[in-house]
C-alpha positions in Angstrom: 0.0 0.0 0.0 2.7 2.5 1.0 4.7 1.3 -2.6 1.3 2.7 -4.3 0.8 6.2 -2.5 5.2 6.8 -3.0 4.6 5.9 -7.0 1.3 8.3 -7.2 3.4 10.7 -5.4 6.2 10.3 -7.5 3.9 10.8 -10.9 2.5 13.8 -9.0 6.0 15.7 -8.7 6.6 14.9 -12.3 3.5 16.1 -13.6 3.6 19.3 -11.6 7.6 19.7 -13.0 6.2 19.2 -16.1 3.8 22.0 -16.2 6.7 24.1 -14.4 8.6 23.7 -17.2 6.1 24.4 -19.7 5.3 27.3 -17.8 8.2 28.8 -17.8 8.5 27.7 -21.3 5.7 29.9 -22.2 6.7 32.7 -20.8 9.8 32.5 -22.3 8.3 32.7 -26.1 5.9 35.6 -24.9 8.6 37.5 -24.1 10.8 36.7 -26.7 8.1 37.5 -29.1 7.6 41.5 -27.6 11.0 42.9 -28.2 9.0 46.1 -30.0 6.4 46.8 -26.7 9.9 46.1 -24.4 12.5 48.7 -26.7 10.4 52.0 -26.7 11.1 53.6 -23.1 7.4 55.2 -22.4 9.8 58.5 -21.3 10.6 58.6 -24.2 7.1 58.9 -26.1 6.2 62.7 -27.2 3.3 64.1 -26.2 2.2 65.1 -29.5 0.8 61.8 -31.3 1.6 62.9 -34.7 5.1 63.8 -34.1 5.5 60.3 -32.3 4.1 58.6 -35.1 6.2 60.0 -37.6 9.4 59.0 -34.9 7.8 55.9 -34.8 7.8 55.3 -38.3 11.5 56.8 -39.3 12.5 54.9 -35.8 11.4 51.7 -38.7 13.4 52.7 -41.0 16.6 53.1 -39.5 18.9 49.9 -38.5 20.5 49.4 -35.3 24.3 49.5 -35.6 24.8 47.3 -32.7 22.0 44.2 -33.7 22.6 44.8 -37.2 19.3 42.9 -38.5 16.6 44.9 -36.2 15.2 48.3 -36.6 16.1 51.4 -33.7 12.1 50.7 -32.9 12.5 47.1 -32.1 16.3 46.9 -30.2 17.0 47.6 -26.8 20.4 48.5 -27.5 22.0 51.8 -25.7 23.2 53.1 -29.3 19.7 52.2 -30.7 18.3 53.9 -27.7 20.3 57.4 -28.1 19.1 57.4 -32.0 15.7 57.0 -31.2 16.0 60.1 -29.1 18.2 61.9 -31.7 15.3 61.4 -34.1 12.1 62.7 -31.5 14.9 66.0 -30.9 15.3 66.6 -34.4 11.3 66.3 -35.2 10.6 68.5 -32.3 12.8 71.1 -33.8 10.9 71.4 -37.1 12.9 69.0 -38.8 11.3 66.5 -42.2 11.4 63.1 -42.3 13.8 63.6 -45.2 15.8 65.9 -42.9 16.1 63.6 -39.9 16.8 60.4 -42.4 19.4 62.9 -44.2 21.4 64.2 -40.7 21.4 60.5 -39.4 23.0 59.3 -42.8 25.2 61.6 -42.8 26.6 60.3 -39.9 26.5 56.5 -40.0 26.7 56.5 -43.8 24.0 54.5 -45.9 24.5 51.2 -43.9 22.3 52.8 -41.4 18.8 52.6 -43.5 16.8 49.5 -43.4 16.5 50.3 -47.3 19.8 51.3 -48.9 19.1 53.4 -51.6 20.8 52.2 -55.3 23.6 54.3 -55.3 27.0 54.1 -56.6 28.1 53.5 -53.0 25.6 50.6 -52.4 26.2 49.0 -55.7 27.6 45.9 -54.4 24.9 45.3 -51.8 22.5 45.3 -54.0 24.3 43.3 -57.2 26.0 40.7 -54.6 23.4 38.2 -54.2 22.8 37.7 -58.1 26.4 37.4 -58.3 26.6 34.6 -55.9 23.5 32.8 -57.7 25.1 33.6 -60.9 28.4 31.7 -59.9 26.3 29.0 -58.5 25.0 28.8 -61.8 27.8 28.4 -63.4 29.3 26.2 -61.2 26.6 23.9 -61.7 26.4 24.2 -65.0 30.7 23.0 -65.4 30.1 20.4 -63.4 26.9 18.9 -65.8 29.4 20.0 -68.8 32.2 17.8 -67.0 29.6 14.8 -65.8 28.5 14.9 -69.8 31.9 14.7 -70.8 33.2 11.7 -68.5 29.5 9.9 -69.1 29.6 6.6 -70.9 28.2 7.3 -74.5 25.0 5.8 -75.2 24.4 3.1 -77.4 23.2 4.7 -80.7 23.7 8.3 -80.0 27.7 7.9 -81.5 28.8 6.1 -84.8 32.2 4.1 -84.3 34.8 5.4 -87.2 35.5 2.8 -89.8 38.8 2.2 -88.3 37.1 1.9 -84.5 34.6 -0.6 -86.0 37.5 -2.9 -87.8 39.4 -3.3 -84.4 36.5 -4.0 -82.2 35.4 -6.8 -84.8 39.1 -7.8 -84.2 39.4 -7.7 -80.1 35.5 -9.5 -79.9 36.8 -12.2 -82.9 40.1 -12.9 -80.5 37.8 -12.5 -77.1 35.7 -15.6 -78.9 38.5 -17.8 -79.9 40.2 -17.5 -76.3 37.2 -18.6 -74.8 36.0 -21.3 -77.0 39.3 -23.7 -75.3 38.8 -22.2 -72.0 36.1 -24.8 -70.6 32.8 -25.4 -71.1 30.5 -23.1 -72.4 26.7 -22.2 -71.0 24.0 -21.8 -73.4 
């Protein structure tokens, strides 16, 4: 009896682990999932909705030089942090969109827009990935050249030359006569 209420107290502890875990598991995703609503300070909101907006939406468009694959909006960064409040100074002093995107550019260079624009500068960035698929292609393509090349021929495709034809009439002729004293012969 005792060896029954140890087991069901056993399965107990392992179910309850179990949804500890899973628990924990979910919070986990939730908060991996809400860097955006965890990067925007709310001291650093404007009190003007329209002007936040617009922050909001350049904030978008501008890459985080320290995370590199996330917008100033959505890293947590401190650099990401001090641009996001370079943008709300510049668009509480009158400033454009153009004229905030222009100022920032101007001093982290074109790498800091989420869209590069096609420039002389960003030529390369732009043109690099069909390069790499077009030397894929043609790597591919020299190694089907070179697999074609090394391939047995198929029968028919390919006449023998007259000379080619006379000497493998000769080799199969002397291939039959050294067999035919070799032992016996299936049929």
């Amino acid at each position: 009896m005792r060896s029954g209420a140890f087991e069901s107290g056993l399965i107990g502890l392992y179910g309850r682990s179990k949804a500890v875990a899973g628990a924990v598991l979910l919070v986990a995703m939730l908060a991996a999932l809400t860097p955006a609503a965890q990067a925007l300070d709310p001291r650093e909101r404007l009190n003007d909705p329209r002007l936040e907006e617009r922050a909001r939406s350049l904030s978008a468009e501008l890459r985080c030089l320290v995370c590199q694959n996330q917008s100033i909006d959505d890293s947590d960064a401190p650099l990401a942090k001090d641009l996001r409040r370079l943008v709300r100074e510049r668009l509480q002093t009158g400033a454009t969109d153009t004229e905030v995107k222009d100022f920032v550019v101007a001093r982290y260079g074109d790498f800091v827009l989420l869209k590069p624009p096609f420039n002389t500068h960003t030529l390369l960035l732009w043109f690099t990935p069909l390069i790499v698929l077009a030397l894929i292609g043609l790597m591919i393509r020299r190694a089907m050249g070179m697999r074609e090349a090394t391939a047995p021929v198929a029968s028919g495709s390919s006449r023998l030359s007259a000379d080619e034809e006379k000497r493998l009439a000769e080799l199969l002729r002397g291939a039959n006569e050294g067999n035919r004293g070799s032992g016996p012969t299936r049929t």
